[in-house]
C-alpha positions as CSV (number, residue, x, y, z in Angstrom):
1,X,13.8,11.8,0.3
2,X,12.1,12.9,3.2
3,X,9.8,11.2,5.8
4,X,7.6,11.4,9.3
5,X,6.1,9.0,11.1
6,X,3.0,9.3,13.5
7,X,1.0,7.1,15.3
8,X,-2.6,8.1,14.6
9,X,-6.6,6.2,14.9
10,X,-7.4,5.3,11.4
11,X,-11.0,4.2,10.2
12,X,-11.9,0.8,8.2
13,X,-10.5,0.8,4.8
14,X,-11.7,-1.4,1.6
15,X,-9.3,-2.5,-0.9
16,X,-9.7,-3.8,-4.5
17,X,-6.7,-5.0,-6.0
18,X,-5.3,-7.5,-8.1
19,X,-2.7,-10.4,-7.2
20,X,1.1,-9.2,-8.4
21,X,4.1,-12.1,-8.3
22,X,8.0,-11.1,-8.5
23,X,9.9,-8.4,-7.9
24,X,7.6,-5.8,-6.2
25,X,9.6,-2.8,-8.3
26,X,7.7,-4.3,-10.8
27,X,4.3,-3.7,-9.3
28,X,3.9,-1.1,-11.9
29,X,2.8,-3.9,-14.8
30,X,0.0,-4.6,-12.2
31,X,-1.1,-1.3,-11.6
32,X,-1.4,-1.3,-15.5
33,X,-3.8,-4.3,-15.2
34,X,-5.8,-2.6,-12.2
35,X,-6.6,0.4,-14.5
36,X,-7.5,-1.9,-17.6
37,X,-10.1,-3.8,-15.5
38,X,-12.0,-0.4,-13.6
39,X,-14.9,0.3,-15.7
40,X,-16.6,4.0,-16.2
41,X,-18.9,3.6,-13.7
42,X,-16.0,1.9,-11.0
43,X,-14.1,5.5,-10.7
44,X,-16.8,7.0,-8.5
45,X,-16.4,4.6,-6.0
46,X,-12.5,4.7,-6.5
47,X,-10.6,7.2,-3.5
48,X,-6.9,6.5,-3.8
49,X,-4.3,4.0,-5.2
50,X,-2.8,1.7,-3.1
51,X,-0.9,-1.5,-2.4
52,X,-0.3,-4.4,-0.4
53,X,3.3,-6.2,0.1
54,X,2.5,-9.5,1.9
55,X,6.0,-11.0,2.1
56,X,8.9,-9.6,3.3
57,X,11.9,-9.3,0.2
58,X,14.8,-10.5,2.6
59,X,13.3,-13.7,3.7
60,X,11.2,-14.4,0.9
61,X,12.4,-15.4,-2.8
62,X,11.9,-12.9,-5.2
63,X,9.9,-15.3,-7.2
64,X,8.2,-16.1,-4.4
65,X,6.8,-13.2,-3.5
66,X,3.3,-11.5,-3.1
67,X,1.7,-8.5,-3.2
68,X,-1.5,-6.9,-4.8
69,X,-2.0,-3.8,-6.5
70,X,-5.3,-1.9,-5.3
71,X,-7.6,0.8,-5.4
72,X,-8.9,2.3,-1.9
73,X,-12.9,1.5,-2.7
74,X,-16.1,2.6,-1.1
75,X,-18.6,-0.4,0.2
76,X,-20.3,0.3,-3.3
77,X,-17.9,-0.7,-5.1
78,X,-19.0,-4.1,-6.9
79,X,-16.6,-6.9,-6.2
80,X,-15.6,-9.3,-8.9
81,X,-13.1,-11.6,-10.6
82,X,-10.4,-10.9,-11.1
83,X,-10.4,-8.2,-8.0
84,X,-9.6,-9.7,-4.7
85,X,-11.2,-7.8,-1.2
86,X,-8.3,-6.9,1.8
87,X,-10.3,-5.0,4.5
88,X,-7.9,-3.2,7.1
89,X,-9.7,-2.4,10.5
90,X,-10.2,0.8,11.7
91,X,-7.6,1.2,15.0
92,X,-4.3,2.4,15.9
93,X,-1.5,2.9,13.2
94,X,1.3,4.0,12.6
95,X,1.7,6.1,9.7
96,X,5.2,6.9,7.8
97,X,4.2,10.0,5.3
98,X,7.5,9.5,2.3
99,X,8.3,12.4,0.4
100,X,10.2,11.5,-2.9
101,X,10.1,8.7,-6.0
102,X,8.6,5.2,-5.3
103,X,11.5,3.4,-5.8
104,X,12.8,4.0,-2.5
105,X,9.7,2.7,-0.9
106,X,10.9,-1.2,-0.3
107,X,14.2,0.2,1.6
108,X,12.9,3.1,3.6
109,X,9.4,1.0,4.1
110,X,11.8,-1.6,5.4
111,X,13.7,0.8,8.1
112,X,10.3,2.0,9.2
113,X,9.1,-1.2,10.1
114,X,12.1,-2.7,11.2
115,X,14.1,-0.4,12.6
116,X,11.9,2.2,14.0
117,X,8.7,-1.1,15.5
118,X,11.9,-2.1,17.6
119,X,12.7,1.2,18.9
120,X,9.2,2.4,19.1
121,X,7.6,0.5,21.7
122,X,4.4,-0.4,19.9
123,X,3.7,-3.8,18.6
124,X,2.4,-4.8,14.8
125,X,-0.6,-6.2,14.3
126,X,-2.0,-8.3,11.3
127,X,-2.8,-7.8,8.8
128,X,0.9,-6.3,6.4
129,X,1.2,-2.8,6.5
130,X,-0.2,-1.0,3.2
131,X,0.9,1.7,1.0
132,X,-1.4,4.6,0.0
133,X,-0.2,6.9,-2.8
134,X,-1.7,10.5,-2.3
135,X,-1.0,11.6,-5.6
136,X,-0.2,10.0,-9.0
137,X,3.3,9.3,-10.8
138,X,2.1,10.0,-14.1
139,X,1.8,14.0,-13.5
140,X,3.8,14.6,-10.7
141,X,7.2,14.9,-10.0
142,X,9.5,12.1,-8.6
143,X,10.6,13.8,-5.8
144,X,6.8,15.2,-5.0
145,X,5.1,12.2,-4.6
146,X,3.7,11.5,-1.4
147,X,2.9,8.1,0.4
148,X,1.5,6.6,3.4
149,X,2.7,3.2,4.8
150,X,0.6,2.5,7.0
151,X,1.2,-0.2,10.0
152,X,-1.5,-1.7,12.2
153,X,-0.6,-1.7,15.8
154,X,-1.7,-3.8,18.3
């Protein structure tokens, strides 16, 4: 698995998603759920999958922890239950691109933020950094897929 990181001005971004508990390899379950609840006439306003890991998996118990399984949205997208808003400010990120299966997101998401924040210079901002997934696991394969984590910076 391959990867590059840049640091690169970003615009606002709207997420839908839904609240995921547990083991975030199992964020696929949710996912599920995210795609059950979009109606016909939510796809238009629908641009990319994404998701949101709010607790970090070494200092947090695995039953403990949060994240939520989105869709990128448009501002007409209509909000509702059981869909929770995260808005990410447009700014200064930095922006790892991942080349190969998801699985190895949590470990090489982890040395990005860790390992290269401390070497980096640059400083994270709130809110958690967030994963978009430029194409889809269902028809492409694993060592295709492509995926931003994306890390605000102060």
């Amino acid at each position: 698995m391959g990867h590059e990181i840049s640091v690169r001005e970003l615009g606002a971004v709207r997420l839908a998603g839904v609240l995921h508990r547990g083991d975030y390899r199992k964020l696929g379950s949710s996912f599920e759920r995210l795609r059950d609840l979009l109606g016909p006439g939510d796809w238009a306003q629908v641009r990319r999958a994404a998701a949101v890991g709010h607790d970090n998996p070494r200092r947090t118990p695995e039953a403990d922890l949060r994240a939520h399984a989105c869709v990128l949205v448009t501002e007409a997208f209509a909000l509702r239950p059981p869909f929770e808003e995260i808005r990410y400010p447009a700014g200064r990120y930095a922006v790892m691109l991942l080349r190969g299966p998801c699985d190895q997101l949590p470990e090489t998401g982890r040395r990005f933020i860790e390992d290269w924040l401390a070497v980096s210079g640059e400083t994270a901002a709130a809110p958690a950094p967030y994963e978009v997934y430029l194409n889809d696991p269902r028809d492409t394969p694993p060592a295709e897929l492509l995926t931003e984590v994306r890390l605000p910076l102060v």
